[in-house]
Structure formats: structure tokens, C-alpha cells
VEXKEKOL-770488 format. One line per field, with one value per residue (C-alpha): residue in three letters; x, y negated, z negated. Coordinates in steps of 0.25 Angstrom, whole numbers, plus 5000, padded with zeros to 4 digits. Example, Ala and Ser with C-alpha at 12.3 -4.5 7.8 and 13.67 -1.06 7.14 Angstrom:
<nodes>
r	c(ala_ser)
px	c(5049_5055)
py	c(5018_5004)
pz	c(4969_4971)
</nodes>
This chain:
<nodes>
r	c(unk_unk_unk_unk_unk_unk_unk_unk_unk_unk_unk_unk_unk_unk_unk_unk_unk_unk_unk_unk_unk_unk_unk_unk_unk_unk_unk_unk_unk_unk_unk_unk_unk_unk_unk_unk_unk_unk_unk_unk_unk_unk_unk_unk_unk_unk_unk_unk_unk_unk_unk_unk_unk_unk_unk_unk_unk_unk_unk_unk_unk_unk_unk_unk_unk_unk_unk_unk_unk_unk_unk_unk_unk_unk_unk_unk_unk_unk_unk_unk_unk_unk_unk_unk_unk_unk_unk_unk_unk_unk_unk_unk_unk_unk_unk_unk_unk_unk_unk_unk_unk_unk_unk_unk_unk_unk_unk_unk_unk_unk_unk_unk_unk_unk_unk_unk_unk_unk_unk_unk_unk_unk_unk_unk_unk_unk_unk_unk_unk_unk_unk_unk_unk_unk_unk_unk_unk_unk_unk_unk_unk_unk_unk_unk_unk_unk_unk_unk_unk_unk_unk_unk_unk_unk_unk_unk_unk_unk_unk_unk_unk_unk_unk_unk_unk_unk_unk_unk_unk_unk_unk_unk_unk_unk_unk_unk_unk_unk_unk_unk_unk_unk_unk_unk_unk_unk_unk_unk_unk_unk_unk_unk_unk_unk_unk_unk_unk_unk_unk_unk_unk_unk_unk_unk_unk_unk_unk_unk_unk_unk_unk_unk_unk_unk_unk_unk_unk_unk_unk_unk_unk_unk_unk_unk_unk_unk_unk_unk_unk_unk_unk_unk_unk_unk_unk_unk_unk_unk_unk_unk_unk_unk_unk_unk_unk_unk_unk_unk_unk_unk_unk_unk_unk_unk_unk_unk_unk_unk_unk_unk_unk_unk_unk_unk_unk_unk_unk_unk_unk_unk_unk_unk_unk_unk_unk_unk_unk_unk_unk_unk_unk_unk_unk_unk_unk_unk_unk_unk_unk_unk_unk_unk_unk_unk_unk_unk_unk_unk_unk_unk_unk_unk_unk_unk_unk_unk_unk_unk_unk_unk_unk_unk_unk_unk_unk_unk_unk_unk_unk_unk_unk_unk_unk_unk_unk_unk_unk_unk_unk_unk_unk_unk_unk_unk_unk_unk_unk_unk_unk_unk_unk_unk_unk_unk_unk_unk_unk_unk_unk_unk_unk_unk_unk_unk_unk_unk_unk_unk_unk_unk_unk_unk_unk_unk_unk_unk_unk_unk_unk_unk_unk_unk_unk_unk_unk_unk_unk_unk_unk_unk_unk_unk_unk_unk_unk_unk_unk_unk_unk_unk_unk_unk)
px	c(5280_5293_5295_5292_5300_5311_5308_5309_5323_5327_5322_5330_5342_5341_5351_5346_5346_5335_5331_5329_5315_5315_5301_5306_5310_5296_5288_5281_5285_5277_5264_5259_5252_5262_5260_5270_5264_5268_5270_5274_5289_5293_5300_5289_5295_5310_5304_5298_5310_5319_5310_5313_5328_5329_5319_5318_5330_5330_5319_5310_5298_5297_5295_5291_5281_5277_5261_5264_5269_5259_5259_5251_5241_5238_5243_5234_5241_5235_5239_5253_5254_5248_5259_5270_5265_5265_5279_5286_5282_5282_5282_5276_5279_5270_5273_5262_5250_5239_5243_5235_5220_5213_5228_5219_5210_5224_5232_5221_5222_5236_5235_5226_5230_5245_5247_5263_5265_5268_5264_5272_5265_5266_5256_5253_5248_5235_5232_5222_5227_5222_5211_5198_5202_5198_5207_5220_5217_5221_5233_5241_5251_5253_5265_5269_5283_5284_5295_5310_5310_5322_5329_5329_5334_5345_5349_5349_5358_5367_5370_5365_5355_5347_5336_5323_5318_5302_5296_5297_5311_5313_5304_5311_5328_5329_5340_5348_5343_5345_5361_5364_5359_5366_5380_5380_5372_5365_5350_5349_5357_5347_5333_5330_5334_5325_5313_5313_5317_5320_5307_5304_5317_5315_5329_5337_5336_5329_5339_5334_5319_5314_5302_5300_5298_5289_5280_5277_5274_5267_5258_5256_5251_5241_5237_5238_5238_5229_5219_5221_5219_5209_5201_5203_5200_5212_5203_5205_5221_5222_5214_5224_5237_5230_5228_5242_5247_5239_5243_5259_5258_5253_5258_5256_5242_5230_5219_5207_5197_5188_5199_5206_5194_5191_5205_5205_5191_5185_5179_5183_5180_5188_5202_5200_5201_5215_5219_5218_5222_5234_5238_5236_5246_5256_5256_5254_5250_5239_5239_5227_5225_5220_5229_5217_5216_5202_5197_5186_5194_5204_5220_5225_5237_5241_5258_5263_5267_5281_5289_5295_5282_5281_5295_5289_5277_5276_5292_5287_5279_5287_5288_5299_5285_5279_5292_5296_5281_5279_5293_5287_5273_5279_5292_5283_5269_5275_5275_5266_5255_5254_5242_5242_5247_5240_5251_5263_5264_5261_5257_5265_5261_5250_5260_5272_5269_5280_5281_5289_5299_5312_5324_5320_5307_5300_5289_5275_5275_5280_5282_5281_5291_5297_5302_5313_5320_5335_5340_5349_5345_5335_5332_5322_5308_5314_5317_5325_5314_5323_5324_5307_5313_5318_5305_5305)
py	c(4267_4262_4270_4284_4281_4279_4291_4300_4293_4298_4312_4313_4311_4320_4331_4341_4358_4362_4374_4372_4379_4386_4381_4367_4376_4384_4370_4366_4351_4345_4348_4334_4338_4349_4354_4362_4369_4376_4379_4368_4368_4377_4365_4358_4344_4348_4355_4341_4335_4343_4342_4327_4330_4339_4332_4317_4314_4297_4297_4286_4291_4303_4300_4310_4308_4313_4313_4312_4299_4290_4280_4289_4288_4275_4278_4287_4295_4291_4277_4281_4288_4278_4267_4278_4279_4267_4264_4274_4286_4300_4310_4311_4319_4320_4329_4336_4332_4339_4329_4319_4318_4317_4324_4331_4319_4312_4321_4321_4307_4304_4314_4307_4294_4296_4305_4303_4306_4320_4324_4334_4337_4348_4353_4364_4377_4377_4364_4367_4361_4368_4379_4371_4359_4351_4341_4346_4361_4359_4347_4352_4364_4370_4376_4384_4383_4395_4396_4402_4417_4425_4422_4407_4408_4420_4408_4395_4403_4410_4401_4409_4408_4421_4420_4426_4438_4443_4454_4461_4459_4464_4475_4481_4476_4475_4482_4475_4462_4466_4471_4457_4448_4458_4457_4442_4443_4451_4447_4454_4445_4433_4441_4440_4427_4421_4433_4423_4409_4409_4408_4392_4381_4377_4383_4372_4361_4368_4380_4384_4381_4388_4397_4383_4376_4387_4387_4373_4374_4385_4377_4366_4375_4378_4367_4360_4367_4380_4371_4356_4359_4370_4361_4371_4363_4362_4370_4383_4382_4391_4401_4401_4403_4414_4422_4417_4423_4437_4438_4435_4444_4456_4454_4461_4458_4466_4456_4462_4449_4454_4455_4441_4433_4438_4436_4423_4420_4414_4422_4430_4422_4411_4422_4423_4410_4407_4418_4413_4398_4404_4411_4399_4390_4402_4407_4421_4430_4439_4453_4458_4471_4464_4452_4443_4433_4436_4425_4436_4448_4450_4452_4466_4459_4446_4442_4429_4422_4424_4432_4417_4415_4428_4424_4410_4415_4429_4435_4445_4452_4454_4468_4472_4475_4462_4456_4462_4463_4446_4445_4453_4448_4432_4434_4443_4435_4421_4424_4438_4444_4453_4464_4475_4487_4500_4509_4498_4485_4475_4474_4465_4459_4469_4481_4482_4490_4486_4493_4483_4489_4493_4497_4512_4507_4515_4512_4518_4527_4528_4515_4507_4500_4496_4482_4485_4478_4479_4484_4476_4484_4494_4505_4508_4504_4498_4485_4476_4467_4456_4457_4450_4438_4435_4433_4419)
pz	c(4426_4427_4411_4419_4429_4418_4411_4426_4428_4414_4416_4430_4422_4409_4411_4401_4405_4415_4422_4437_4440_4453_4453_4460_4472_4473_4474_4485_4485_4495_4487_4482_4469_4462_4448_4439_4427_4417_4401_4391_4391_4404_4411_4419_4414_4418_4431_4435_4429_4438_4449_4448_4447_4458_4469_4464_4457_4457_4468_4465_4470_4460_4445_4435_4423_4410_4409_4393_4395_4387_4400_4405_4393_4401_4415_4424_4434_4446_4443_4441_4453_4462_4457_4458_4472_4476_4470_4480_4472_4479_4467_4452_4443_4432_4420_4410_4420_4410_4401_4407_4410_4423_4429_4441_4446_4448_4453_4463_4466_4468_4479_4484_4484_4484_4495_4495_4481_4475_4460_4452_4439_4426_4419_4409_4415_4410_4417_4429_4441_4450_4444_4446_4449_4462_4462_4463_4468_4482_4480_4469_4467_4455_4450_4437_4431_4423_4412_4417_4422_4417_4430_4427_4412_4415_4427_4417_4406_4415_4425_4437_4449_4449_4460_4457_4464_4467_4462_4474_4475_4461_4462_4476_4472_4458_4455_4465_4460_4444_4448_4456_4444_4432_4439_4436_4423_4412_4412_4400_4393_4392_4393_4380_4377_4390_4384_4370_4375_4391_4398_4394_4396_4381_4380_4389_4379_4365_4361_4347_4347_4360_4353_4343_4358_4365_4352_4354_4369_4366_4355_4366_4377_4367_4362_4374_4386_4382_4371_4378_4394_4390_4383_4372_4357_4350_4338_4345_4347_4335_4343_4354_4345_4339_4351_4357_4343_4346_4361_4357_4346_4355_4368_4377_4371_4377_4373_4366_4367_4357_4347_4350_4351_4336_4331_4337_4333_4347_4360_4369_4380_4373_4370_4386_4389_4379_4386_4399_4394_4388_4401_4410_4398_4400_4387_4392_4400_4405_4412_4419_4427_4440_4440_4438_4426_4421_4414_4409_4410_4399_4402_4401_4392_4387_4387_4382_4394_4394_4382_4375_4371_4363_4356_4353_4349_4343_4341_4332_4338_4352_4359_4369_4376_4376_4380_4391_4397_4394_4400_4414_4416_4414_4425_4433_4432_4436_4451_4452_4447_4436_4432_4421_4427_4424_4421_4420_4413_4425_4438_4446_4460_4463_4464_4456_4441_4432_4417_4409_4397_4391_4398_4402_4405_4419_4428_4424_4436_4451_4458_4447_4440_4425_4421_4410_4399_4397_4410_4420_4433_4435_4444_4454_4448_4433_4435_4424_4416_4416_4432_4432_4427_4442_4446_4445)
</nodes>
């Protein structure tokens, strides 16, 4: 132990850039089993990292772990936790959780057995911690990190503390926000270069190989987190670049099932399912007219999850389209729900119709309302594109 406990004290004092993600405030810390998921290579290491900084700076009873570390090859974790315990220990943190084997089972009994210590752990997205499973559905909170919103990259590289703003705020006083945050900068300025290479924080520490970094996160999540926590064999991986291929390569791609499932040569019910497996890992994203994520039902559309990814992925064949409507649906569908909308592009929160374009973009009709590209402020029902990137 006393090796990890080593490695935690060197981590505390490694000084290299960071983004402080509001998700620390949003927390409920008093939860015993917490869990943070989210995309390979969005931050959850640095966010446990910086948990520990911020809340447990040289406290003795927290200690943060790898679960990649080949002592726990050896090491189970409710043996660990119960010497922790017993040492003083108040709080683990235990990095990569679907990493290791029987993680729910023992979860479940250092809660029950430990009833002072709190467990903090990460986890890919697909990981079901909750859906199904018995043992921790009623304990454990579940948390997603998402990649940095607009807001948070136009804050890191200029220097500034925008504060985020809801939908409804937005919707009813945007032009009075849009002028207070144009007179001390020009969001403009940097949307493009956050639309290629701003929504995950490779660009802290990696300037010069983002799209080379992304790739490879990308090939992870499907070889590990879509084929490996699926139970998928490894044989079919080529399947599922292939139809990642097609979806980047048409987005916003109206599936036709038929069609993919002889281009990829396997079944429909199969496409469905790396559809939905590839959703869950938040490679992209689906758009239904009732809100609800059929597993039967086929999506309206199909969008890559976040509009990095179609750089990474598929830069030739990018639309100012495509681009702007990923850019929405992903700063819009964090926090509310999104439906195909029958004469706009999406339906947001169960009443607002938003058409997403260029600059002299207009609502579809009366009392609904445009989302457009390269304008600083708009007017009555048109507001700036950029402006959705305050969401979160």
C-alpha cells in the first residue's frame, strides 16, 4: 500500500495545466458510493485528481488509486478497502473501476461493511452501474463529466469567468446576455478553433497531435468500451468502424437499416444495437421524434456526438450543416431533451422549435425560433449559435 500511497502524494504535487470542471460544485458529496463517467480522455483522472487537490490536499484519510495498477492483478478491492479502513481511511478514490472484475459485488460490500468510508470511482460510460444491476442501484450516484462546453474553452483561453445560463434564460434575454459577454470579448474569435479541437482538454498538454489523440481514444472506445463491456467479439470490430465510417461520412445520417446492415454485412437487429452501444460510449448521437430511445424503433437522424469527432474522423466530408446542427444537439442535449421537430430542426425541452443555420437564418414560422452562425447578437426569435454554448 505504502507504493500507492506514494504515487497519490506525487500526484498532489504535479503542477501541470488543468481545467477546473464546475462539476465539483454540482456534486452531492455526502453520497457514499459516487461515480463519475465519462469518454476516454475528457478529464476524469485530472477531475479525481483535482478533487483531491481541492478537498483532500495532504489529508491522510483520502488516497487515490489507479485500478490499472498491476497490484491489483493480485489485490482485490474489498481487501484493500478494508485495511484502508481500518488505517484511518475515510475516502477512496478508485480510478478506471471497469477495469477490474467483480467491481459491483464489492462496491456492494464496502458499503456494507465500512459504513464510514466514501468511494469516488470512474468508469466508461457504457459501464452499467446502475441499469439492471441490484447491487448498487439504490446506493450509488452516477455522474457524467461531459467534454468542455464553449463557455468553459472561451474561459480557459481568455482568461475570463462567463457564468452559464439556462435555456430558458437564453430563450427569454438573449440579446441582453449576447451584448454583456461581446463588450469584453469576441466569441467569434475562437468558435472554430474549439468546433475542431476545444471540446476535449487534449489541447492543455498535447498542442500538435489533438485529432492523432482523439483517434486513438476513439479506437479504444471501440475496441474496449463498445466490443469489450458489450461482450462484443473482437472479430466484429471492423463492423463497427465501418458503420462509424458511414454515420461520419453522412452526418446528419437518416439510417436506412436495411441498407447498413448489407453494407456492413451483419443484421438489422445487430446495426440497432451498435447504434445504441455507440450512443451510450458517446460517440454520437441519436434524434427521435418522441424523445424516447427505442431500442426497436429506428432514430429519425444520427450526429456524431460532438463536432471533434467529425474533424478526427471524417474532415472531408464536413457540411456547415452538419456542423453547426452536432454543434447544437451536443451543448443543447447535455442537460435537456431533444426530439426531431416537424417543421424545425430540434425540438428542445418539450416546447421550444429551434432551426439551426447561417447568419440570415429565420424561424420555420411564428413563435419558433433560429439558432445562427456568425452573428454576435441577435434579435427577437434569432439567437447567436454560439450563445448554446453557455448552457453548461
Amino acid at each position: 500500500m505504502q507504493n500507492l500511497i506514494n504515487i497519490h502524494n506525487t500526484l498532489q504535487e504535479q503542477t501541470k495545466k488543468t481545467i477546473r470542471r464546475e462539476l465539483l460544485d454540482e456534486i452531492n458529496w455526502d453520497d457514499r458510493i459516487i461515480g463519475i463517467k465519462g469518454f476516454r480522455g475528457v478529464g476524469k483522472t485530472t477531475f479525481l485528481i483535482d478533487l483531491v487537490k481541492e478537498k483532500f490536499l495532504n489529508d491522510k484519510t483520502c488516497l487515490y488509486v489507479n485500478l490499472n495498477n498491476f497490484y491489483f492483478a493480485k489485490r482485490k478491492i474489498i481487501s484493500f478497502a478494508d485495511e484502508f479502513y481500518k488505517t484511518g481511511g475515510k475516502t477512496l478514490l478508485l480510478d478506471q473501476i471497469h477495469k477490474y472484475p467483480d467491481w459491483a459485488s464489492e462496491l456492494r460490500t464496502c458499503f456494507d461493511n465500512f459504513p464510514e468510508l466514501k468511494i469516488i470511482f470512474s468508469a466508461s460510460p457504457v459501464l452499467r452501474v446502475l441499469e439492471g444491476n441490484n447491487q448498487l442501484n439504490e446506493i450509488a450516484r452516477i455522474y457524467h463529466l461531459e467534454g468542455l462546453s464553449f463557455r468553459e474553452y472561451l474561459n480557459y483561453q481568455s482568461n475570463m469567468n462567463f457564468r452559464r445560463y439556462s435555456i430558458q434564460e437564453i430563450v427569454s434575454n438573449h440579446i441582453k446576455i449576447a451584448q454583456e459577454i461581446t463588450q469584453d470579448i469576441k466569441p467569434l474569435a475562437f468558435f472554430n478553433d474549439y468546433l475542431k479541437e476545444g471540446f476535449y482538454p487534449y489541447f492543455l498538454n498535447n498542442n500538435g497531435f489533438y485529432n492523432e489523440t482523439l483517434l486513438k481514444h476513439i479506437n479504444l472506445a471501440l475496441e474496449i468500451d463498445v466490443t469489450y463491456l458489450n461482450q462484443i467479439d473482437l472479430q466484429y470490430l471492423p463492423k463497427l468502424r465501418k458503420l462509424l465510417q458511414i454515420i461520419a461520412s453522412q452526418v446528419p445520417f437518416s439510417p436506412n437499416v436495411s441498407k447498413l446492415s448489407a453494407d456492413v454485412q451483419t443484421s438489422r437487429a445487430t446495426i440497432m444495437n451498435y447504434l445504441r452501444y455507440m450512443k451510450n460510449a458517446r460517440i454520437i448521437n441519436m434524434l427521435f421524434t418522441n424523445g424516447n430511445e427505442d431500442e426497436i424503433k429506428k432514430p429519425d437522424l444520427v450526429y456524431l456526438h460532438n463536432t471533434n469527432l467529425m474533424y478526427a474522423i471524417d474532415p472531408g466530408n464536413i457540411s456547415s450543416k452538419s456542423l453547426r446542427q452536432t454543434f447544437f444537439y451536443n451543448q443543447v442535449g447535455y442537460q435537456n431533451q431533444i426530439k426531431s421537430s416537424g417543421k424545425a430542426d430540434f425540438k428542445v425541452a418539450d416546447q421550444y422549435h429551434f432551426s439551426v443555420g447561417g447568419k440570415y437564418s429565420v424561424p420555420a414560422e411564428a413563435g419558433y425560433f433560429a439558432a445562427a452562425d456568425m452573428i454576435e447578437v441577435g434579435n427577437e426569435n434569432v439567437i447567436p449559435l454560439w450563445l448554446f454554448g453557455f448552457l453548461y
